[in-house]
C-alpha angles and dihedrals in degrees: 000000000000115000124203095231093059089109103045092046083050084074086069091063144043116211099006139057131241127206125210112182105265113135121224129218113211086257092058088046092066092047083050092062091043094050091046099053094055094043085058105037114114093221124097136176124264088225138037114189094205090044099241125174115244092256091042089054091049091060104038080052092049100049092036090062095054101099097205115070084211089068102052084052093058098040084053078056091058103046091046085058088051093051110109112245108260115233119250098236082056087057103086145128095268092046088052115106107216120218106043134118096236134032106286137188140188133189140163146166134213121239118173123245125217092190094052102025091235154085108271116200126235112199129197125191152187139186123176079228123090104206095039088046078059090065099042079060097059087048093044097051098027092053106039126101090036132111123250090259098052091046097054098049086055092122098224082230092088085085084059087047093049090052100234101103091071097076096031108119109238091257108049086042084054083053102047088057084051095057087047096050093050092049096060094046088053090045089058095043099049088035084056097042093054090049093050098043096044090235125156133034103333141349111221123192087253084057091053092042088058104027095059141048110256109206101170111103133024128332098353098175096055086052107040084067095039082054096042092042087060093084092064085063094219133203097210127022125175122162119180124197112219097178105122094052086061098046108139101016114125115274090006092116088089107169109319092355097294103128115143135048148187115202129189119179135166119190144145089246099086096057104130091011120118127216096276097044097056098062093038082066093046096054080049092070094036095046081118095057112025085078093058099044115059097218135021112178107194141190118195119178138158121249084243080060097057106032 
């Protein structure tokens, strides 16, 4: 007996194909034939508008062509049930991803990759609800094996894309950003970590260069963020150093005299973000010089947000 999720269980697998119990009618079968054929050609677009991944891209093609809704819930069913079970140590408050209706975790690794000359990142994941475990399964399987940059220009519209967004309930769609959000925070801090430690396959002198903090030359400080915030791939970047207005007020020092910054940055990366969270990210990326400068005022915004 034939199944109309046959194709998108098929994502789960390589060479094989997996079955969830969904019954087809002759008229999904042919939508089958038709799905299937896209998910296995070889061939893929130059551009993506949302910046998907090519896996991500697979799947968000794959449930956007189902035409019930009750079937991409199920399918998200299905690939909840496939999700390896995440280990308790890994369980823990950092792990946790706030805002969502039920417990959720995130977790992930860096592994270095010869083909892309950089640490791509591999993410596990668990919720105690079954549908939102589903889409911490698309996350999970859509983002992994990518590196940080590509992860955090992902546009959290693909949902809407995919069509499952649509009959997702305000809360659990709020969730699923979150997830998201937390993802590619996690993406940048364990990307960074691998660099700076040297972990992984090989540690090249770029990884050096951007991993750590480089305080030979001048203004290192001003530099050192110009170099980390380039992984955000920002539109606009401005950063303004207001040291000298500050000079001999107490902890204005800051390292070489450099204490005090304006930064203005617009980038893709804050989509779905909210104020906190954006600078939460930036710190992120300037966890190596925040503790050597006494004040950073910054304004993060999105290029929707300044048209």
């Amino acid at each position: 007996m034939k199944f109309l999720s046959i194709v998108l269980a098929a994502i789960l697998v390589d060479a094989s194909v997996a079955f969830s119990p969904i019954a087809a009618s002759t008229h999904h079968q042919q939508q089958q034939a038709q799905l299937s054929t896209r998910l296995f050609s070889t061939e893929s677009t130059t551009q993506d508008a949302l910046h998907l991944p090519a896996e991500l891209r697979k799947i968000t093609d794959a449930f956007a062509n189902v035409p019930e809704d009750s079937v991409r819930h199920k399918q998200l069913l299905y690939m909840a049930n496939q999700m390896p079970l995440l280990s308790p140590d890994q369980m823990i408050p950092e792990n946790k991803v706030p805002g969502c209706l039920s417990t959720v975790f995130v977790d992930g690794t860096a592994a270095w990759s010869e083909e892309k000359q950089d640490y791509v990142i591999q993410f596990s994941g668990e919720s105690d609800g079954l549908l939102t475990k589903g889409l911490v399964a698309l996350l999970v399987r859509g983002l992994s094996g990518n590196t940080a940059e590509e992860i955090i220009a992902v546009d959290p519209q693909f949902i809407q894309e995919a069509q499952i967004g649509q009959s997702l309930t305000p809360g659990r769609n709020n969730g699923f950003l979150n997830m998201l959000a937390a993802m590619k925070n996690k993406a940048v801090e364990i990307s960074n970590a691998a660099k700076a430690s040297g972990t992984g396959d090989a540690a090249t002198e770029e990884e050096e260069e951007v991993g750590g903090l480089d305080l030979t030359g001048d203004f290192p400080m001003y530099n050192g963020m110009l170099t980390a915030l380039q992984v955000l791939k920002p539109v606009t970047l401005d950063l303004v150093d207001n040291s000298d207005q500050h000079a001999g007020h107490e902890g204005s020092k800051g390292f070489n005299g450099e204490s005090h910054f304006d930064l203005y940055i617009v980038a893709d990366a804050f989509d779905g973000l909210n104020l906190v969270k954006r600078h939460q990210l930036i710190y992120m990326l300037l966890r190596d010089i925040m503790p050597k400068i006494h004040a950073l005022q910054i304004s993060a915004k999105t290029p929707a947000e300044v048209e």
